[in-house]
N, C-alpha and C positions, 0 to 999 in steps of 0.2 A: 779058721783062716790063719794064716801065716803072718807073723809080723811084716815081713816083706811085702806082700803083697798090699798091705793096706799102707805103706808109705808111698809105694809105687804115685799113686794119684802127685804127692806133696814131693816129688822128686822133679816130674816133671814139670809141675807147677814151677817149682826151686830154678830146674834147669832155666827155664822159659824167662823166668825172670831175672837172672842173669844178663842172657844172652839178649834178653831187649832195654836192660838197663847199660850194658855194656856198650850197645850200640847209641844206646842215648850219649851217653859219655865221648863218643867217637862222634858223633854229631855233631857236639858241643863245641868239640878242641877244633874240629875239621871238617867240617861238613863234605870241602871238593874231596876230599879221598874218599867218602863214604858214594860219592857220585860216580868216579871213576871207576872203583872196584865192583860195587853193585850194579850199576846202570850202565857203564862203559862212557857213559857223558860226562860234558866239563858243567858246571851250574847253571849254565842260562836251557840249557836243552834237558835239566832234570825238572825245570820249576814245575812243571803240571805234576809228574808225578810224586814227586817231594809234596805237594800239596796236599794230591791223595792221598799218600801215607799219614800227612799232619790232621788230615783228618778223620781218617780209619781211625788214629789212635786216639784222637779226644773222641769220638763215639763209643771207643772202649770204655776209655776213661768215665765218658757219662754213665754209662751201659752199667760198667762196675759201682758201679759210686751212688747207683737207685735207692735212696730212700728203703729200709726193709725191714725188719723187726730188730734186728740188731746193726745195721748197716748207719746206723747216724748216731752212734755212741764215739764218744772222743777217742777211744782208745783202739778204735778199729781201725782195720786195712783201708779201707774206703775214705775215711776221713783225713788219715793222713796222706794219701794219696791226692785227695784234693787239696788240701791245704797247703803239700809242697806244690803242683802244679800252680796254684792261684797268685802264690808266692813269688815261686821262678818267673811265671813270665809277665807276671806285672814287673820287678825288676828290669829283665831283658828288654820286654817295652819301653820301659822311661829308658834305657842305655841305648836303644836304638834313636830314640827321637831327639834326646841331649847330645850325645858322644858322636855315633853315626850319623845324624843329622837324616832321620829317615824319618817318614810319616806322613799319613794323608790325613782325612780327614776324622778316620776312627778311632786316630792311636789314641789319644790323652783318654778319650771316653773308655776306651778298654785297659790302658793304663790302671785309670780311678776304680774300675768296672771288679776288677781281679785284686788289685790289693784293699777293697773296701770286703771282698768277699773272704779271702785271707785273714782280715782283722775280724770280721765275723766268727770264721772257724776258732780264732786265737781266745777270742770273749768268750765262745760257748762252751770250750774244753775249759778255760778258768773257771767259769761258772758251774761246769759240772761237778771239776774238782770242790770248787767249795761246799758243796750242795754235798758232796760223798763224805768231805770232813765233817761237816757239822751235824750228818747222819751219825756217824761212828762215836 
């Protein structure tokens, strides 16, 4: 087989992840342009399907991030994956419910929910580290 051919898979992989962090990024700054250009809507007539998307992609997100033989080592795709996720949007939470003054009655509990999960991930890569030093 070809070297080419077996990057092929980790190309498109590359590409994809790009193009779906990029639009995360375009989200972030602007959400109404990501509505206008994609959906042709202003934000209140995208909310069902912005929804769907938000949650097509945390099912990804859980989907990836399965518990697996090597899938819950500190140092992996998956864990850093969730740990920027748990991160970011427990942040984003408290800025909506302090700054924006948004919230019903589930924010604080998701709030505490994602950066208690966050500080988890944070303990168990320190601990792994140290558990690898004091192997070596």
């Amino acid at each position: 087989m070809s070297e080419a051919r077996l990057d092929t898979p980790k190309s498109i992989l590359a590409f994809a992840a790009v193009a779906e962090a990029g639009t995360g990024v375009v989200l972030l700054i602007d959400p109404a342009i990501v509505f206008r250009l994609l959906l042709g809507a202003d934000a209140a007539a995208a909310m069902t399907a912005l929804g769907r998307c938000f949650g097509i992609a945390l099912l990804a997100l859980g989907w990836a991030c399965w518990p697996g033989r090597r899938s819950a080592e500190s140092g992996s795709a998956a864990f850093r994956a969730m740990l920027t996720y748990n991160a970011l949007i427990a942040l984003y939470l408290a800025y909506l419910g302090t700054v924006g003054r948004l919230g019903g009655v589930l924010l604080w509990p998701a709030v505490a929910l994602h950066g208690v999960v966050a500080l988890l991930l944070v303990w168990t890569r320190r601990g792994a580290r140290r558990t690898q030093a004091s192997d070596e």
